[in-house]
N, C-alpha and C positions, 0 to 999 in steps of 0.2 A: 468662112462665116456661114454659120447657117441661116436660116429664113424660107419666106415663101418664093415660089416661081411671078411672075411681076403681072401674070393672068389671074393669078389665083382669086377668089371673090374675095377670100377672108383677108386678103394681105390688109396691114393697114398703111394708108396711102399719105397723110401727112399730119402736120407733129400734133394740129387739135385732135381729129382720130385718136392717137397716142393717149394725150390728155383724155378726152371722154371714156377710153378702158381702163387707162390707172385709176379714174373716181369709181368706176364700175368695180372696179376688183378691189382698191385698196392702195397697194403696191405694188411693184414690180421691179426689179433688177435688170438694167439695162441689158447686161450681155445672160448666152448659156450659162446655164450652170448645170448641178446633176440633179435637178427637177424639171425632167423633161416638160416644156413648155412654157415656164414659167420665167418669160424673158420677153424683151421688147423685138431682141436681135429675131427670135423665132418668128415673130409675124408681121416682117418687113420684108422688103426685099433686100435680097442678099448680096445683091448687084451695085448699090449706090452708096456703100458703105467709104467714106473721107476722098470724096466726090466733089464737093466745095458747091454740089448742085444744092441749094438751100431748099428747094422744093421735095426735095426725094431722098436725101445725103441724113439717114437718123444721128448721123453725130453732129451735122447741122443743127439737127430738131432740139437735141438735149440742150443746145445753147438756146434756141428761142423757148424752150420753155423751162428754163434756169428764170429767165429774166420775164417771162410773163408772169410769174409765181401763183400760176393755178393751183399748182403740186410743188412739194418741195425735190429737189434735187440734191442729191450729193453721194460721198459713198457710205451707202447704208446696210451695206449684201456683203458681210465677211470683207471688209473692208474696201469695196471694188462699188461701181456707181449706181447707180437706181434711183425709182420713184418714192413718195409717199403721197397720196394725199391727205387733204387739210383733215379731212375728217378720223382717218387715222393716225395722222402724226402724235395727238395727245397722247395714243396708248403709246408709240414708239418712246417717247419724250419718259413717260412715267416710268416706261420697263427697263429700256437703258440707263436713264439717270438712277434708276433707282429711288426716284420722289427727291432727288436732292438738283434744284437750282445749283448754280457755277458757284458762285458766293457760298454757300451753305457747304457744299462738296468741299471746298478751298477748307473754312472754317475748319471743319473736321478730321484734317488730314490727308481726302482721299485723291483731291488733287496733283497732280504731277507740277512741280515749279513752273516749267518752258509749256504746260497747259495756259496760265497763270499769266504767265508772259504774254502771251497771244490775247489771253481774254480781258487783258486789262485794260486792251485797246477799246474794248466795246462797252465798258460797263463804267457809269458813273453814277453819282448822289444826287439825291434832291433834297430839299432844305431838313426833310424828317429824316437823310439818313437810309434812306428805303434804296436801292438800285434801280439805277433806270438804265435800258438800254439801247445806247445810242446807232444812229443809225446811218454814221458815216460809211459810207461808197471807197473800197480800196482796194487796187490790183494786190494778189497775193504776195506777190515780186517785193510790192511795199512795204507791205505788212511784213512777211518776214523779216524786212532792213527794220523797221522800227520798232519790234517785239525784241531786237537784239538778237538775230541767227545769223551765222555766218561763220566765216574761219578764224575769226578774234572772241562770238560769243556760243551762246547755245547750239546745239547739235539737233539734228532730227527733224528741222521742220516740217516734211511731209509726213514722217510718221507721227507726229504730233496734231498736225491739223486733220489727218485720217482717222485719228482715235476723238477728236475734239466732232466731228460729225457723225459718227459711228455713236456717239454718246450725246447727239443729236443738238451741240451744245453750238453749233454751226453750219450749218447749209451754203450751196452752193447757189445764191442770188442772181448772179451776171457772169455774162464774162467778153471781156474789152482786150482791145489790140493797147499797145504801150507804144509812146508818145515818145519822138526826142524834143531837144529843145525849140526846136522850129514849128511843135507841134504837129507836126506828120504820123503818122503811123506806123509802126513796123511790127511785123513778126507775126507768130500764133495769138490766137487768144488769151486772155488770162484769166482765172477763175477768179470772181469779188465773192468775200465771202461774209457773212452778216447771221447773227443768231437767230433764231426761227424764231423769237421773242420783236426782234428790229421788223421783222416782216410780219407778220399776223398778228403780234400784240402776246402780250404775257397772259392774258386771260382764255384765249384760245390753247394755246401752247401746252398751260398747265392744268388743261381745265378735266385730267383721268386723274389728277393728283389725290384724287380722294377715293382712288380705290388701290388694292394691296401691287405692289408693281409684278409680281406673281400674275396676279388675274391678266392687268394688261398684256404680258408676254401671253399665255394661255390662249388668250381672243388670237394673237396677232397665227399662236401655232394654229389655230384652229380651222382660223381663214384659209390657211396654207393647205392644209388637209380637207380642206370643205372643196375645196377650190382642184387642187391635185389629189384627189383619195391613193393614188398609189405610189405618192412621196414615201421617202424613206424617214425614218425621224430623225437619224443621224445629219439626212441631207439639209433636212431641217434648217435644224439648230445651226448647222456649218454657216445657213444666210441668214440667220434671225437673232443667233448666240444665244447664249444657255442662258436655261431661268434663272432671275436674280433669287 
């Protein structure tokens, strides 16, 4: 792993730290990548990494700040995990969807079926007909039983919910230990996953909707560039994907 030495002044020491630099900057990508600096892994200590010390352990932190939802969570960086914050997600939202809501996307064709499957769990009607987004609480584990994955149905489900968050149509909200029937606990964590609309509201979300999704990706390169001037643009685009 890379990171800081645990003297260091700049190291950042716990998961609000974390949060106050991703609203400072934007976003950030949990782990290295080949924009040197441009990680969480880089300005942590390198030493505490799946530690179970919830004070110091950063893959601790990404769970408490999944579930505090100051910033959104999930994998956003070339399919792999990172930040956005609130104030950026609308451009992410506009440039990856492309200006198309899940419904409108479906509509059109440009939806995957076993996308469709997952998201039908979240979305329902209100008396006009309009889409509402509901904002049931579900281990991933579930979700995939109920969307129909498995060795009798659909195929893919992690690469489907990786392209479904990547296309910002999902974030990573919580994540809970699974239950037997005695209700005890067992095992790792599991990722709840919930549209960025169920958490912030459909007005926040879509609210870059009104500029070209072009501009929005441009802002988000910009940032990248303002931020690293001697990124590469290849290295870019690798974490941001290519203009619509």
């Amino acid at each position: 792993m890379k990171g800081l030495e645990w003297d260091n002044p700049y190291r950042i020491r716990t998961w609000k730290e974390l949060v106050n630099w991703i609203n400072e900057i934007g976003f950030l990508p949990l782990f290295a990548n080949e924009t040197e600096g441009f990680s969480a892994e880089e300005h942590v200590s390198r030493d505490y990494w799946w530690t179970g010390i919830v004070e110091e352990d950063p893959w601790e932190w990404r769970e408490i700040i999944a579930r505090s939802r100051e910033v959104a969570y999930g994998k956003f960086f070339d399919k792999k995990s990172g930040f956005i914050s609130r104030e950026w997600l609308p451009y992410f939202a506009n440039a990856r969807r492309d200006g198309y809501d899940f419904d409108a996307r479906w509509a059109d064709g440009l939806a995957d079926r076993r996308e469709k499957l997952i998201m039908d769990f979240y979305m329902d009607e209100d008396e006009s007909g309009d889409v509402v987004w509901k904002k049931d609480e579900i281990l991933s584990t579930e979700l995939k039983k109920k969307a129909g994955f498995g060795k009798q149905g659909a195929k893919n489900y992690p690469g489907i919910i990786t392209n479904l968050q990547m296309n910002l149509y999902l974030v990573t909200a919580d994540f809970r230990r699974r239950e037997n029937r005695r209700g005890e606990k067992y095992g790792m964590s599991v990722s709840v996953m919930l549209p960025p609309e169920a958490v912030w509201g459909y007005d926040l979300v879509t609210s870059a909707y009104g500029e070209e999704p072009g501009v929005s990706w441009q802002r988000i390169y910009d940032r990248v560039k303002e931020l690293y001037p001697d990124s590469y643009e290849k290295d870019i685009i690798r974490l941001i994907g290519r203009k619509p």
